[in-house]
N, C-alpha and C positions, 0 to 999 in steps of 0.2 A: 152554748159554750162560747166564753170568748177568754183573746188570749190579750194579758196589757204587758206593752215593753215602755221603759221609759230608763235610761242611764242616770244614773248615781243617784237615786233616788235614797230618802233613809227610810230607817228600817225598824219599825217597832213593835214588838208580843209585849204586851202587857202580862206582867206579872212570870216571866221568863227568865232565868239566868242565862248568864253567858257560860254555859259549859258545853262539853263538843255535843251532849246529846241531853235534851229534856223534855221534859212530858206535861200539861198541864189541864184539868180540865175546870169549866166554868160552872155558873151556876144556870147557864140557859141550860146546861147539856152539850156544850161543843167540847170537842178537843182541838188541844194546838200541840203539834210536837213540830221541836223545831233544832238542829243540827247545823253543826259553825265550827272554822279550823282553818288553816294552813296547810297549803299542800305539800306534804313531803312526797322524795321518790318513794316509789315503790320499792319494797321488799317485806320477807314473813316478819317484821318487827314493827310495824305499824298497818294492823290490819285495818284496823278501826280509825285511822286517821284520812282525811281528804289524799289520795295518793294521785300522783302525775304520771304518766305514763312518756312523756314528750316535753320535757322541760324547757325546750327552745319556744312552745306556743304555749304554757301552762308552765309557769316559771317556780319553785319552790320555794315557797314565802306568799304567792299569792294567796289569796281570801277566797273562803265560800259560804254562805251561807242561806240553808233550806229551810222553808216553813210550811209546815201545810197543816191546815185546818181542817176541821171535818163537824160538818153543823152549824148551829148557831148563827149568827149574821148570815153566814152561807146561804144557810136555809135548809134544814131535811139532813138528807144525806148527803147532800152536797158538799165536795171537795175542790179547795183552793190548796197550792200548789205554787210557793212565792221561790225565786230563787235569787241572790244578789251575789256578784263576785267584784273582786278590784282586783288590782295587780299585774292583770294578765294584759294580753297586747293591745294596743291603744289601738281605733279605730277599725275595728276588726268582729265579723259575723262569725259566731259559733255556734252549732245545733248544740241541742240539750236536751235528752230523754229520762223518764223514768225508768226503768229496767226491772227485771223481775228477780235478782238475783245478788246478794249482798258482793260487794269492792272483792277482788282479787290480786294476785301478783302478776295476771295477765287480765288485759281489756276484758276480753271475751269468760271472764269469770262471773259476770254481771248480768249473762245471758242477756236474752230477746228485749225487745219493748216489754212494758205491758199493755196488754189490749183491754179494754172493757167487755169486749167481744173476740173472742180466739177465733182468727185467721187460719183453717181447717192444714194451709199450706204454708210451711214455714221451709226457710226464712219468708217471712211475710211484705211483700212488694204489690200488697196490692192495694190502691188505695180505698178500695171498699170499708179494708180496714187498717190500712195504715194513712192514720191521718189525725189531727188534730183535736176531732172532737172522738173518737175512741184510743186514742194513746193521750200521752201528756208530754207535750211538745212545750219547751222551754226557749226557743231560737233566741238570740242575743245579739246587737251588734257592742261592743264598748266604747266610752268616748275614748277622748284624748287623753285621761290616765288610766282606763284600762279596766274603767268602771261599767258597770252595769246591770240592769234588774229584769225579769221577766216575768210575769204570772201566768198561771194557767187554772182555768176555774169550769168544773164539770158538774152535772146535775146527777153523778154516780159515786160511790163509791170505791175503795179498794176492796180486794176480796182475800182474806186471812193469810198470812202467808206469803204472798203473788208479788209485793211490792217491795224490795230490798233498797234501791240504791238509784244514785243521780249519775249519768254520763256525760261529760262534757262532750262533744265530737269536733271534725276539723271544721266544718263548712254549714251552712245552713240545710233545714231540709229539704230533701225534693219529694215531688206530690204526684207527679208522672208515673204512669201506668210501668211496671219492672223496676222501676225505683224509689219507688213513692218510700220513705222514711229513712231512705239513707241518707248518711249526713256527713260522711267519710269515717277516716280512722278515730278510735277513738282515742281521745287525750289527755282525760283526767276523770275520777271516778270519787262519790262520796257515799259513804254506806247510809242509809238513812230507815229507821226501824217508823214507819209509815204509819197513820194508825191501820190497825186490824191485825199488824204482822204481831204472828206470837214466836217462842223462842223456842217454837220444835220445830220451825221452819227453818233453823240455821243461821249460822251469823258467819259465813264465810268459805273460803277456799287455801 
């Protein structure tokens, strides 16, 4: 596994619209589903929309937008995992997780990471399995307008169901033993229907 950061990089799915959520698959056999918005606040009227939870560090109007691929180029069952935002604060590191649990009107509706391998003890602090190459670690710094890209690319899978949604957090992540994946509070949340997620898994809180 490895992880690429690089600021304001563009951004392009071939054969994609720009709508907040689409699906496409090719003719190797990959899919691409890819997810794109503006952040409004939070409340029960924009479930499905990018929501902010801390508009002073995730500003409403900023950008987000998630890609991930599965197959193909990849390779196998291999999953890439692109994330791009603008808007938010200039020069500034924020963690970025996968979660298992579709956006909420509260952070914590978006439940845990997800692990490739479940962490027997949750919350999970330990780096055996809280870390980068068994979660999906997105960390970011922005430049100076607030931009910036992350990828994250694994030689597994998502498993049906498991994979809902993007967390932005406050701070980068830490890898130390009792704190290994936390990355402070969280600040902004994007629902994202993964591939493998089906729709008995639920689409929210």
């Amino acid at each position: 596994m490895r992880i690429l950061r690089k600021a304001s990089a563009a951004l392009a799915v071939t054969a994609l619209l720009a709508l907040p959520a689409t699906s496409a698959f090719a003719g190797d056999g990959s899919r691409t589903v890819k997810v794109e918005g503006q952040f409004v606040p939070s409340s029960p009227f924009h479930p499905s929309q990018p929501l902010t939870y801390d508009a002073k560090t995730v500003p409403v109007g900023a950008r987000i937008s998630v890609v991930e691929q599965v197959g193909g180029p990849v390779g196998g069952a291999a999953t890439s995992v692109r994330l791009q935002v603008s808007g938010l604060l200039p020069n500034r590191v924020y963690g970025a997780h996968v979660h298992t649990k579709p956006c909420g009107r509260t952070p914590d509706a978006a439940g845990p990471h997800y692990q490739n391998v479940k962490d027997p003890n949750q919350p999970s602090t330990d780096p055996a399995y809280a870390n980068p190459d068994n979660e999906v670690w997105l960390d970011f710094r922005t430049d100076a307008q607030g931009r910036a890209t992350a990828e994250s690319r694994h030689d597994w899978g998502f498993r049906p169901g498991e994979a809902w949604s993007v967390i932005i957090h406050e701070h980068g992540t830490a890898t130390k033993p009792g704190e290994a994946g936390m990355a402070g509070a969280q600040l902004a949340c994007l629902t994202v229907p993964f591939a493998g997620t089906t729709d008995e898994a639920g689409t929210g809180n």
